[in-house]
N, C-alpha and C positions, 0 to 999 in steps of 0.2 A: 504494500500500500504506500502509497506517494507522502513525504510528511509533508504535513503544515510548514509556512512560516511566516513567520506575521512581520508585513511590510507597510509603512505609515499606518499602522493601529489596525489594518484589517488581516484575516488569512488569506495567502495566496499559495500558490504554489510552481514553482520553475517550470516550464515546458518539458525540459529534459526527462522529467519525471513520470509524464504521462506514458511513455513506452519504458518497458525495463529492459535490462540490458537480453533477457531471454526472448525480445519481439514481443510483448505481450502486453496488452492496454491495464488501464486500473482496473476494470471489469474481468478481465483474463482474456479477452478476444486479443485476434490479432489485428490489426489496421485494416485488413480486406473482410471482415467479419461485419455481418451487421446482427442488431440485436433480433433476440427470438418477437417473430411476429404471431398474433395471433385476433382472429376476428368473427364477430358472428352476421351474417346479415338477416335482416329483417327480424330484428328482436322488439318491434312496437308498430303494432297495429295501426295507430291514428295517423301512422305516416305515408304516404304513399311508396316509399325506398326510406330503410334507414341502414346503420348499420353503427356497430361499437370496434374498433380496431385498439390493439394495444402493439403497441411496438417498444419494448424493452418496458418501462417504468412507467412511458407516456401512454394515455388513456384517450381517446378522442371518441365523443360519439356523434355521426353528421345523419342530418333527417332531411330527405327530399319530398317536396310537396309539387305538385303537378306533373301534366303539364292543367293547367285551370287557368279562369279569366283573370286575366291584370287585375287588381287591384284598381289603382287608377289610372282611368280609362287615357291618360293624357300621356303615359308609359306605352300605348299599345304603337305593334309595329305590325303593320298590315301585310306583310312578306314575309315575318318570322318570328318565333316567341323570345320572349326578353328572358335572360338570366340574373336571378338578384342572388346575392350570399352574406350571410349574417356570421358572422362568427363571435364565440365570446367564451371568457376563460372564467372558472370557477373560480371564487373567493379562496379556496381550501384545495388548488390545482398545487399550489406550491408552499414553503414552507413560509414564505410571507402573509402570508392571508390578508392579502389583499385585495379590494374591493373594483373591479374595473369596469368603467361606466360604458356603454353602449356609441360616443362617444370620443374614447379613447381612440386618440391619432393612428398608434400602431393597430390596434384592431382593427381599426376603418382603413386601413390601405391593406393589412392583410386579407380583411373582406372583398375589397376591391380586386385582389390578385388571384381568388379565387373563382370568381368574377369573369374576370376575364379572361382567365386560364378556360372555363368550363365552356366560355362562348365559342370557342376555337374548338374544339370538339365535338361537343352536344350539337346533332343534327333538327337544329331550329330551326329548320325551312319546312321540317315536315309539320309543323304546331301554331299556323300565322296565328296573331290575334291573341296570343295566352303565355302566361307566365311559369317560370320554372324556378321554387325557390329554394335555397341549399341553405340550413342551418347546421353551422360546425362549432358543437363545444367542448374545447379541452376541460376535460376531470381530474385528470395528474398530470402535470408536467415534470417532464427529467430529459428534455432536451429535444431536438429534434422536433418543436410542435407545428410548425407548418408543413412538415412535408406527410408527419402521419394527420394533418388533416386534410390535405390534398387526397391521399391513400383512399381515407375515412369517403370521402365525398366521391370519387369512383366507385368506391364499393355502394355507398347509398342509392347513386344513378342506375347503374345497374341494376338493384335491387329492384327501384321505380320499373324499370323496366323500359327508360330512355333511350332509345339509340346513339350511340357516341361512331364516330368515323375510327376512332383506336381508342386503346386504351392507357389512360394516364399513371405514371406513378412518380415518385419524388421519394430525394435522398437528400442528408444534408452533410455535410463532407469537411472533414478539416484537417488541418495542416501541423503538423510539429517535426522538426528538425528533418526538412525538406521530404517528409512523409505523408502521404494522403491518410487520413482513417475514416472510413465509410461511419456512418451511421450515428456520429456524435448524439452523446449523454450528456446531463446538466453540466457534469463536474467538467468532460474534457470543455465542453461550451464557454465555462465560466474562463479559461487559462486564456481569454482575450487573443487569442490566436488567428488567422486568417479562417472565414467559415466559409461555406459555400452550399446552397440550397438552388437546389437542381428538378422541376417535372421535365420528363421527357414524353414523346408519342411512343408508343416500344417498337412499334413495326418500321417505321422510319430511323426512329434515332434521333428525331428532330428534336432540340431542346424548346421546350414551351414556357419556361422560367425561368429566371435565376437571378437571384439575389445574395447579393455580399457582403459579409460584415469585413470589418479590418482589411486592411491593404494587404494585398498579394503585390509579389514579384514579377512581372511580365513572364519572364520565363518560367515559371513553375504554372501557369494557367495551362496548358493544353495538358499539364499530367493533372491536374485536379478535375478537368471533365470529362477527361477519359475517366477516373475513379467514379465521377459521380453518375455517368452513365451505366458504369457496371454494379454500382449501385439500385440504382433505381429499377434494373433487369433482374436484378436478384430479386427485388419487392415483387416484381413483375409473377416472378417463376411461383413465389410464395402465393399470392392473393388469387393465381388462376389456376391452381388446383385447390385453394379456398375454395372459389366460385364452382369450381365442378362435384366437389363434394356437394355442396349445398343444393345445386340443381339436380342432383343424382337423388336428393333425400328426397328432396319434394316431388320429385316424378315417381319416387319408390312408394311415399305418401297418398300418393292417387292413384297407386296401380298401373301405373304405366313406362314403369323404366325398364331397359333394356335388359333382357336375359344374358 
């Protein structure tokens, strides 16, 4: 375990520390390792797609409603339905407990990002006239919370039973001592290090996001999205035989699944 040491009155900890000299993270992964995923979909009825994802510590649960009428009719797009996204983090997600208003600048641009991410997707020309809306609330955080609610909100679409053109997943990637590590946790997150949060389309490869905290190197960017692409191919492999399990149940459910 990495120690503490306390720099102007807070704890930090050296970068160095976050890999040990045997390749292995503070969690005991290796830098190409991402954490155990696991997800249920359609766990709440009143929704029309939801779905609970947990990926390592982080908890996300995203609920899809429509496709149904606009709300306000001065939002309608007579060639294609609109995509809104709400997002918001529990008081008791972290060990802050703090309180975060609807409001809140970063919520509202991460709202906006998945937003926009879903329009690029989501085949809205089949739904003129109607609205499609994604609500995503982290429960625990320990790192990683936008990309497992990008995850989260794939899997809910799906569930609705949306047609999307591919499918989406997100990874969020960081850097120590000229090292990629897939799937950042609170702790490595907190070592203020270069981060990088990555959706890709999987069949393309085409990056649909990314956002970066801390300055990178020029030259170390094409090895941090090549990681973060094989990242998000990894979530990929995980969540689509999620998904076939889950459709294997419910066709087994009704009698109708394949001998």
């Amino acid at each position: 375990q990495p120690v503490g040491c306390l720099v102007g009155g807070s704890a930090r900890m050296s970068k160095r520390e976050f890999i040990s000299p045997q390749g292995l993270r503070i969690d005991g992964r290796k830098p190409g390792e991402i954490r155990r995923i696991d997800c249920t979909l359609g766990p709440f009825s009143h929704a029309d797609g939801s779905a609970v994802l947990e990926q390592g510590n982080t908890k996300v649960i995203a609920s899809v409603y429509g496709p149904r009428e606009a709300k306000r009719k001065g939002d309608v797009l007579h060639d294609r339905a609109i995509v809104t996204c709400e997002m918001s983090i529990t008081s008791f997600a972290t060990s802050e407990r703090k309180q975060r208003s609807k409001t809140d600048r970063r919520l509202k641009e991460r709202s906006l990002a998945i937003q926009q991410i879903f329009e690029s997707v989501i085949s809205t020309h089949l739904y003129p006239r109607s609205q499609i809306s994604i609500f995503v609330q982290v429960v625990q955080s320990d790192g990683g919370d936008m990309a497992a609610s990008i995850n989260a909100s794939t899997l809910a679409l799906i569930d609705a039973g949306i047609p999307m053109q591919d499918f989406l997943t997100a990874c969020t990637i960081g850097f120590v001592d000229g090292t990629p590590i897939l799937d950042i946790n609170y702790t490595e997150s907190a070592s203020s290090g270069p981060e990088v949060t990555a959706a890709i389309v999987t069949k393309s490869r085409k990056i649909s996001y990314m956002q970066m905290a801390d300055k990178l190197p020029i030259q170390h960017l094409e090895k941090m999205m090549l990681a973060a692409t094989e990242g998000c191919l990894m979530v990929y492999e995980i969540l689509k035989k999620k998904i076939k399990a889950h459709s294997y149940s419910l066709l087994h459910a009704r009698g109708t699944a394949p001998s």
